[in-house]
C-alpha positions as CSV (number, residue, x, y, z in Angstrom):
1,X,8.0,6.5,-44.7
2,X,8.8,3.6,-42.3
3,X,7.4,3.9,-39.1
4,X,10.4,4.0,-36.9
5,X,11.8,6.9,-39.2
6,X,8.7,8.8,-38.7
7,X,8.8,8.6,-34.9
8,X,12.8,9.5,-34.1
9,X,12.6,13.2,-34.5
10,X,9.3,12.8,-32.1
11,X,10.9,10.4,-29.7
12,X,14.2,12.8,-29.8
13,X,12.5,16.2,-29.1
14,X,10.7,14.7,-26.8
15,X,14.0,13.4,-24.7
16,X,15.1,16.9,-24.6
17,X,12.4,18.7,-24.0
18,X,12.0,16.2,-20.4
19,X,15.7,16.8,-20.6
20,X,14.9,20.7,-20.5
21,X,12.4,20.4,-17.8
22,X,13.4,19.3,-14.9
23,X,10.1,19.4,-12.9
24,X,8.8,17.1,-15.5
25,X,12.0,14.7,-14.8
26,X,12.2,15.3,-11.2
27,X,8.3,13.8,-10.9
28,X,9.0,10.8,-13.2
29,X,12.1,9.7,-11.8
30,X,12.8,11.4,-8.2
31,X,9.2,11.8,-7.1
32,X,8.4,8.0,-7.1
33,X,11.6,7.1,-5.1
34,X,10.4,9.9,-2.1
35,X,7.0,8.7,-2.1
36,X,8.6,4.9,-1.8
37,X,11.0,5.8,1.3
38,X,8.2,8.2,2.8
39,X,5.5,6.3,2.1
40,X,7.0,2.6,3.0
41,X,8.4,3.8,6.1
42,X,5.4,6.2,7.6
43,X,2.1,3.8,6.2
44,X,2.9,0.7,8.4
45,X,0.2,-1.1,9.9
46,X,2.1,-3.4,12.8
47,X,1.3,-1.7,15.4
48,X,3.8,-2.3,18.1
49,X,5.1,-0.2,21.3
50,X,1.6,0.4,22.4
51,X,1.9,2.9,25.5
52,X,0.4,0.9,28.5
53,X,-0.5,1.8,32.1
54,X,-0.5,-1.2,34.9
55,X,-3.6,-0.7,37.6
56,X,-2.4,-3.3,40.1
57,X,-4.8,-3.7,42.9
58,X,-3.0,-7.3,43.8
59,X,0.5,-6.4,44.5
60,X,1.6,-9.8,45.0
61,X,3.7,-12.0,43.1
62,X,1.5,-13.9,41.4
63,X,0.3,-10.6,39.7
64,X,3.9,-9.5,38.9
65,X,4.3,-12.9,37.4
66,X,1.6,-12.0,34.8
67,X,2.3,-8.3,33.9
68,X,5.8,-9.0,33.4
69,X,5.0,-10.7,29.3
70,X,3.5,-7.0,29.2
71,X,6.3,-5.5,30.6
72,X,9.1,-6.9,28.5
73,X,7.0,-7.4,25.1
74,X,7.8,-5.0,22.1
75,X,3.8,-4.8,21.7
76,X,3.6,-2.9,24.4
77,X,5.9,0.1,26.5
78,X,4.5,0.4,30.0
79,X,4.7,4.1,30.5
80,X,3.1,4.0,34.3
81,X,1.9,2.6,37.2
82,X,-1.2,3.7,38.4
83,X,-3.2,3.5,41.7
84,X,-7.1,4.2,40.8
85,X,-9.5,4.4,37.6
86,X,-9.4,7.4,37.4
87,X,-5.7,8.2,36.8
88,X,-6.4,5.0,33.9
89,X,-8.6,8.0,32.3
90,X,-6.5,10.9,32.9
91,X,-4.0,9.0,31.0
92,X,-5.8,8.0,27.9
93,X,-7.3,11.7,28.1
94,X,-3.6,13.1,28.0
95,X,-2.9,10.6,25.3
96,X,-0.3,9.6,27.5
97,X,-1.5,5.5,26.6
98,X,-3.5,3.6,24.3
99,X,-4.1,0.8,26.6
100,X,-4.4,-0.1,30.0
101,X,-4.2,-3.9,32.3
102,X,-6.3,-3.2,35.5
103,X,-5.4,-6.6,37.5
104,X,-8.4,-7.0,41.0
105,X,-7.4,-7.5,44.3
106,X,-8.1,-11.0,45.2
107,X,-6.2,-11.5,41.4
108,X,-3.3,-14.3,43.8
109,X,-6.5,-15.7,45.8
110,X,-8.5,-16.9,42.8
111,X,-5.6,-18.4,41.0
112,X,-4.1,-20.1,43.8
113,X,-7.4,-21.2,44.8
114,X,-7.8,-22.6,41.6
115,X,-10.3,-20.6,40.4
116,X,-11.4,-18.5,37.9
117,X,-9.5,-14.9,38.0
118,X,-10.4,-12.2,35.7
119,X,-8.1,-9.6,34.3
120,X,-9.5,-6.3,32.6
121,X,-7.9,-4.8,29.3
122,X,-9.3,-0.9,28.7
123,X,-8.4,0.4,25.5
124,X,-8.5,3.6,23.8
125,X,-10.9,2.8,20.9
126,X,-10.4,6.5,19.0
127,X,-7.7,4.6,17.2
128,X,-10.0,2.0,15.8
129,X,-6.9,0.0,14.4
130,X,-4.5,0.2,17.2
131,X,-6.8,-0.5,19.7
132,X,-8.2,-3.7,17.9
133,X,-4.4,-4.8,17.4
134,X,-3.4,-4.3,21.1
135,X,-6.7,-6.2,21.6
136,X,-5.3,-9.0,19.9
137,X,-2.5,-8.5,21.5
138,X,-2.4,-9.1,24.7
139,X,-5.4,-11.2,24.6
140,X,-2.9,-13.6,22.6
141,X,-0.4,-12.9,25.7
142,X,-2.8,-13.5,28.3
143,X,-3.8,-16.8,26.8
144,X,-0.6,-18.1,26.5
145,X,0.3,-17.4,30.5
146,X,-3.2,-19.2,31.2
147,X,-2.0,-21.9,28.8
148,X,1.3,-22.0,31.1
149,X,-0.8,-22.3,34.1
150,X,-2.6,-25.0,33.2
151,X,0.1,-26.8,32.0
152,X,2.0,-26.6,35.1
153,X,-0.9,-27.4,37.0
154,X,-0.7,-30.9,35.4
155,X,2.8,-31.2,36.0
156,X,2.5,-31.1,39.5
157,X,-0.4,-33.5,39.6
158,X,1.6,-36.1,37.3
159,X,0.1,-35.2,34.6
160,X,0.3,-34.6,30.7
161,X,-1.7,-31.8,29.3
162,X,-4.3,-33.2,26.5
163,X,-5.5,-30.1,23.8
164,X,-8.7,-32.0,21.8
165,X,-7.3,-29.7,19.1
166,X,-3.8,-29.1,18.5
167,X,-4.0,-25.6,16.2
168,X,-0.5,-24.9,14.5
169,X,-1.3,-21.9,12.6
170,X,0.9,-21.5,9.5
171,X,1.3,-18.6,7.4
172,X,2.3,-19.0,3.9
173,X,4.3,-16.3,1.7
174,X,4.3,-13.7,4.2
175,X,5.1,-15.9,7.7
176,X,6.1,-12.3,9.4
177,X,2.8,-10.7,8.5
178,X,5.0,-7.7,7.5
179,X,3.0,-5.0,6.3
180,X,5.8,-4.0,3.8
181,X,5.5,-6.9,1.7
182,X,1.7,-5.9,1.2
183,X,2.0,-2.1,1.1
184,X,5.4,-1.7,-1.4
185,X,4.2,-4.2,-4.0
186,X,1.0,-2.0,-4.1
187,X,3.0,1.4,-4.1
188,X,4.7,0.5,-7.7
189,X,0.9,0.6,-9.1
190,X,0.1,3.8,-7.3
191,X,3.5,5.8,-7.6
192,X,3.6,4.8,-11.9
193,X,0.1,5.7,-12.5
194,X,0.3,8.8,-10.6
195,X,3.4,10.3,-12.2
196,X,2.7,9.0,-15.2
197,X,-0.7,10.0,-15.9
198,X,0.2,13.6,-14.4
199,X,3.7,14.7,-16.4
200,X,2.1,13.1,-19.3
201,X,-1.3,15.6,-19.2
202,X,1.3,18.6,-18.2
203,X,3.7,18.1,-20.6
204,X,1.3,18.1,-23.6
205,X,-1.0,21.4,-22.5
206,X,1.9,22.9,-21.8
207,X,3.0,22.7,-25.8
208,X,-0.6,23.9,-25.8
209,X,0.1,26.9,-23.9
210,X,3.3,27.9,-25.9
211,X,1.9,27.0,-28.9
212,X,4.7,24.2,-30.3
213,X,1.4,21.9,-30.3
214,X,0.2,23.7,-33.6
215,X,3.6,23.2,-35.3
216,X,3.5,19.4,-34.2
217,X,-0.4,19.0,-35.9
218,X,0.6,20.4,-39.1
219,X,3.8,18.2,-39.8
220,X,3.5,15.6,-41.7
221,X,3.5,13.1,-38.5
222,X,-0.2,11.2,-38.3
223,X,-1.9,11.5,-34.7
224,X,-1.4,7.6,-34.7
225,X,2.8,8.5,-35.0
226,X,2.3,11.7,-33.1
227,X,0.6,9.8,-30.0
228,X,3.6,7.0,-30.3
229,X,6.0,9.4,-30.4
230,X,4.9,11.0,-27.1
231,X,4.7,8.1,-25.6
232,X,7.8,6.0,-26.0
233,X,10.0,8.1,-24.1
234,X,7.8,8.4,-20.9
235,X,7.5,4.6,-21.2
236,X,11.6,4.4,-20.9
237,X,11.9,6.8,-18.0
238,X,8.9,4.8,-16.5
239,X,10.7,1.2,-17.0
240,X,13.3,3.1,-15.3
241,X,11.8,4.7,-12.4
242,X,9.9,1.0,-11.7
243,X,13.6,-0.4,-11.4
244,X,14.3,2.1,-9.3
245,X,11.7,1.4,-7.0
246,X,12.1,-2.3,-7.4
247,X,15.5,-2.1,-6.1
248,X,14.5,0.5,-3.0
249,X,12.1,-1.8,-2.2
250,X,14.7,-4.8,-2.3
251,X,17.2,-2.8,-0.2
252,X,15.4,-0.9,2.3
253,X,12.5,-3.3,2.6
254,X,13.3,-6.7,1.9
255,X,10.8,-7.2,-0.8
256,X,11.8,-9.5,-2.9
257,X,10.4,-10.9,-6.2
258,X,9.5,-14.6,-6.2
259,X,8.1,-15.2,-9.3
260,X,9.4,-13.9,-13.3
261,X,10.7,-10.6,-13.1
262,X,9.4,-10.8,-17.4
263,X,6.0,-11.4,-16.3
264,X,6.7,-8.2,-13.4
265,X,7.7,-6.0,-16.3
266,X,5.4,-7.0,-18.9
267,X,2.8,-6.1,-16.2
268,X,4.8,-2.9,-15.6
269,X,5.0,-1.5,-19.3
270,X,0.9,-2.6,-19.8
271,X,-0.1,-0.3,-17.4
272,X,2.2,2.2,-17.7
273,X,0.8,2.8,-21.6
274,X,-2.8,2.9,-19.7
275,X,-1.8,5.7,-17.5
276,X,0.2,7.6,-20.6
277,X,-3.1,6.7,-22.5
278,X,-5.0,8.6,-19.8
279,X,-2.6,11.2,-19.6
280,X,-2.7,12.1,-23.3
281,X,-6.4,11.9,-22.7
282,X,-6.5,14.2,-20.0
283,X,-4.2,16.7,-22.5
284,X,-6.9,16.4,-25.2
285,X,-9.7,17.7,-23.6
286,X,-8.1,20.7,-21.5
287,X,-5.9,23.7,-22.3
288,X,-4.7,24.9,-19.3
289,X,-2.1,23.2,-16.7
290,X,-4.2,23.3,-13.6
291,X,-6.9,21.8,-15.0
292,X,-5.0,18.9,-16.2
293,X,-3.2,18.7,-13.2
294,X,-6.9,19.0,-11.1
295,X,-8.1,16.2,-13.4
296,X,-5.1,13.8,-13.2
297,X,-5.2,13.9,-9.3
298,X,-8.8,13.6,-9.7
299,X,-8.5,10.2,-11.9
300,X,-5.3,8.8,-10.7
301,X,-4.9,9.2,-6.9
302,X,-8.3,8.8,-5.7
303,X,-8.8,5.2,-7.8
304,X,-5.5,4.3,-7.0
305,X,-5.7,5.0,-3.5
306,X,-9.4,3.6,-2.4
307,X,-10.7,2.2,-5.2
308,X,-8.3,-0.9,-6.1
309,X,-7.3,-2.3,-3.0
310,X,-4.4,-0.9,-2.4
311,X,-5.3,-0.2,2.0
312,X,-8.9,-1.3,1.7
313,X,-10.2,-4.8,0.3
314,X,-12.3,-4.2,-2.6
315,X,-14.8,-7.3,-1.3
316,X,-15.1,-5.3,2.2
317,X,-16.3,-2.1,0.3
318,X,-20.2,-1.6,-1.0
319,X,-21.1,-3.2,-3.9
320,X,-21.9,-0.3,-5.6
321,X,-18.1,1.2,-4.9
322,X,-16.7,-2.4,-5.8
323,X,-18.8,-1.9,-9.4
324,X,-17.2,1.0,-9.3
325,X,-13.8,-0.1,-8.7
326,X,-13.7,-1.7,-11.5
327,X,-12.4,1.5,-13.7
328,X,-9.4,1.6,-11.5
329,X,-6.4,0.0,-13.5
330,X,-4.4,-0.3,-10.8
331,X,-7.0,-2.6,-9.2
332,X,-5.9,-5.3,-11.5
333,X,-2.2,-4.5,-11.7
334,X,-2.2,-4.8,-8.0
335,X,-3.4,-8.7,-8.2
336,X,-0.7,-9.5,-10.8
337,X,2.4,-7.6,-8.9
338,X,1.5,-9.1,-5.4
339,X,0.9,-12.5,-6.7
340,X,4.3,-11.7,-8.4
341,X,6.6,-10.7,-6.4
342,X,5.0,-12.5,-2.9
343,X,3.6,-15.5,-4.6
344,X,5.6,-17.1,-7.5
345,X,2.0,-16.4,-9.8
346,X,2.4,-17.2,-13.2
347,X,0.6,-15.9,-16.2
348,X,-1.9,-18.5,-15.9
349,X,-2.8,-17.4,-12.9
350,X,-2.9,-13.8,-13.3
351,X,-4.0,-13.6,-17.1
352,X,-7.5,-12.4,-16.9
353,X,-5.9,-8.9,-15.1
354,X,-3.8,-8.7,-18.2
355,X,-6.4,-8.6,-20.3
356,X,-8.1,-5.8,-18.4
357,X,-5.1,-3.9,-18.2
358,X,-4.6,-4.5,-22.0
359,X,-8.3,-3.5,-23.0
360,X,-7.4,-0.2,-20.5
361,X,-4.3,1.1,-22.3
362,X,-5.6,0.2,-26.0
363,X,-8.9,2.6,-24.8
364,X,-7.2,5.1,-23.5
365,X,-4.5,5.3,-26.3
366,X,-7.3,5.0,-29.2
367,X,-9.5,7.7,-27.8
368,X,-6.6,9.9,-27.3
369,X,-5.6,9.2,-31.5
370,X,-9.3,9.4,-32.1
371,X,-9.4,12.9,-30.3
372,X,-5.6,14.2,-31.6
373,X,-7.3,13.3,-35.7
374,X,-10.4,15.5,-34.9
375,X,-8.1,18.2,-33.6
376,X,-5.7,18.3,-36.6
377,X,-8.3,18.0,-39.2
C-alpha cells in the first residue's frame, strides 16, 4: 500500500480530532501569537525614562546649562529637585528614582576658572541592568557637554579643535540597537518548540488515557506510518502559526526578513519535526497528561529560555552549562533565524546549525518509531 494512502486516514483523523479540541488548537495557533505581543512588548531591554533626582548645590547658570541634556533627554524623567544627600536616599529608598546628578558648589568656579569640575552620578545598583544603562547614559551625555566645552573654548581663542582620534562608531544590521530585532527573531524558536513539543506529548497520552491509542497499534498502519501520520498535521498548523508570528513581528515590530524567506522556512519546518520528535518522545514514555505536560516544560522551556542564547550569551555562561547547551535545538535555530532575518546569512553560512538541527529531529523521530515498534509488538 503506497505510502501516502496509508497515512490520509492518520493525517485526517488527526485534523479533526485538533479540530475537536480546541485547547490543543488554541496552544498551537493562538498561544504563540499572545506570547509574541506579550512577550515582545513587556521583555525590552532599552532602558529609557530613568526616574532622576537633580541635587544642585551650584544654582548658577552654568550648572543649569549642564542638567538641562538631563532634563530634556528621553533617557532620563527628572522626577525632583532635591536639597541634601539625604533626600537623594529617601528617594531611591521609596523607589521614587533610579538615578541621581549631585552637581558641588563651586561646580561655575572650576569651569569658568578653567579647571577641572567634577560632577557625581549615584545610582540605584538593585537593578543591575538599568543602573549600568543609565551609567552609560549620562556618562555618554556628560561627555558630549565637556566635548562642547572644549570646543568652544577654542573657538574663542581662534582656534580649531584637534581629536588624535576621530572614533565614528558604526553599527551594522541593527544601527538603532533595538532590542526587538534581537528578542522577536529568538521568540519564533522558543514560542514553536514550546507549543509544539507540549500539544504534541498531550495529544498522544491523552489517546492513551481514552484508550483510541490501542485501536491505532493494532491497525494495519507501521509505527514508521503511525509516527508520520501524527506528525504531518502539527507540522501544517506549525508552518502556519510561524507565519503568523512572522507577520506580527513585521507589523507590530518592524522586524523584517533580510535574507531568503526558503532558507527561514526550511529552518522553520527542521526544527519544528525536532520538537514533534520530542513530543512523541515525551508521549512514549509517560501515561498520564501531567506528566507529559511536567516533562515538556521541563525540556522545552528551560533550554529554550537559558540554555541557547536566547537573553543570555552562551560564551558568557560556564563552560560546563555551554557543554551543556549544546542539547538545546533552539540554540542552533537561533543562529540561523537571526543571521536570517537581520543579516542576509545564507546557507553557507549557517549550514553547520542545519546539520545539528537535522541530526536533532532524525533522533528524536527514530527513537520515538523505535519506542512506538516495541510498544505494538
Amino acid at each position: 500500500m503506497p505510502l501516502a494512502r496509508a497515512l490520509k486516514p492518520m493525517i485526517v483523523k488527526e485534523f479533526r480530532q485538533i479540530r475537536r479540541d480546541p485547547t490543543s488548537l488554541g496552544m498551537l495557533l493562538l498561544l504563540p501569537a499572545a506570547l509574541i505581543i506579550t512577550v515582545g512588548y513587556a521583555l525590552n531591554f532599552d532602558v529609557k525614562h530613568v526616574p532622576l533626582v537633580i541635587f544642585d548645590q551650584s544654582r548658577s547658570g552654568e550648572s543649569r546649562a549642564f542638567l538641562v541634556q538631563f532634563r530634556h533627554s528621553e533617557y532620563f524623567d527628572v522626577v525632583a529637585d532635591v536639597p541634601s544627600y539625604a533626600e537623594v536616599e529617601r528617594c531611591f529608598l521609596d523607589g521614587e528614582a533610579k538615578a541621581a546628578v549631585v552637581v558641588p558648589p563651586d561646580f561655575a568656579r572650576d569651569l569658568l576658572g578653567g579647571r577641572d569640575t567634577r560632577v557625581q552620578i549615584l545610582l540605584d545598583g538593585s537593578d543591575a541592568n538599568s543602573a549600568g544603562q543609565a551609567l552609560n547614559y549620562a556618562a555618554r551625555m556628560t561627555t558630549e557637554y565637556s566635548s562642547r566645552m572644549i570646543a568652544e573654548a577654542f573657538r574663542v581663542r581662534g582656534r580649531s579643535l584637534y581629536l588624535p582620534v576621530d572614533f565614528r562608531p558604526r553599527v551594522w544590521y541593527n544601527p538603532d540597537l533595538r532590542s526587538s530585532l534581537f528578542l522577536i527573531p529568538g521568540l519564533i524558536g522558543f514560542i514553536l518548540v514550546l507549543t509544539a513539543v507540549i500539544s504534541t506529548s498531550l495529544t498522544v497520552v491523552r489517546e492513551k488515557e481514552r484508550g483510541t491509542m490501542e485501536q491505532i497499534m493494532v491497525s494495519p498502519l507501521r509505527p514508521l506510518e503511525m509516527i508520520l501520520g501524527k506528525t504531518v498535521p502539527y507540522v501544517a498548523i506549525s508552518l502556519a502559526a510561524a507565519t503568523m508570528i512572522l507577520v506580527i513581528g513585521y507589523f507590530l515590530f518592524g522586524v523584517e526578513i533580510r535574507g531568503s524567506i526558503l532558507l527561514l522556512y526550511a529552518a522553520i519546518l527542521i526544527v519544528t519535526l525536532g520538537a514533534l520528535g520530542q513530543g512523541l518522545l515525551i508521549s512514549t514514555v509517560t501515561d498520564s497528561q501531567q506528566v507529559a505536560f511536567m516533562i515538556s516544560v521541563f525540556s522545552s522551556l528551560l533550554p529554550s529560555m537559558l540554555l541557547s542564547g536566547f537573553v543570555f550569551p552562551v560564551a558568557s555562561m560556564p563552560v560546563v552549562l555551554q557543554i551543556l547547551s549544546n542539547i538545546a535545538v533552539n540554540k542552533f535555530f537561533l543562529v540561523v533565524v537571526r543571521g536570517v532575518m537581520l543579516k542576509g546569512a545564507g546557507f553557507l553560512d549557517v549550514w553547520p546549525q542545519f546539520l545539528f538541527m537535522i541530526l536533532f529531529a532524525l533522533a528524536t523521530l527514530g527513537i520515538s518509531v523505535v519506542r512506538t515498534r516495541k510498544r505494538s509488538v
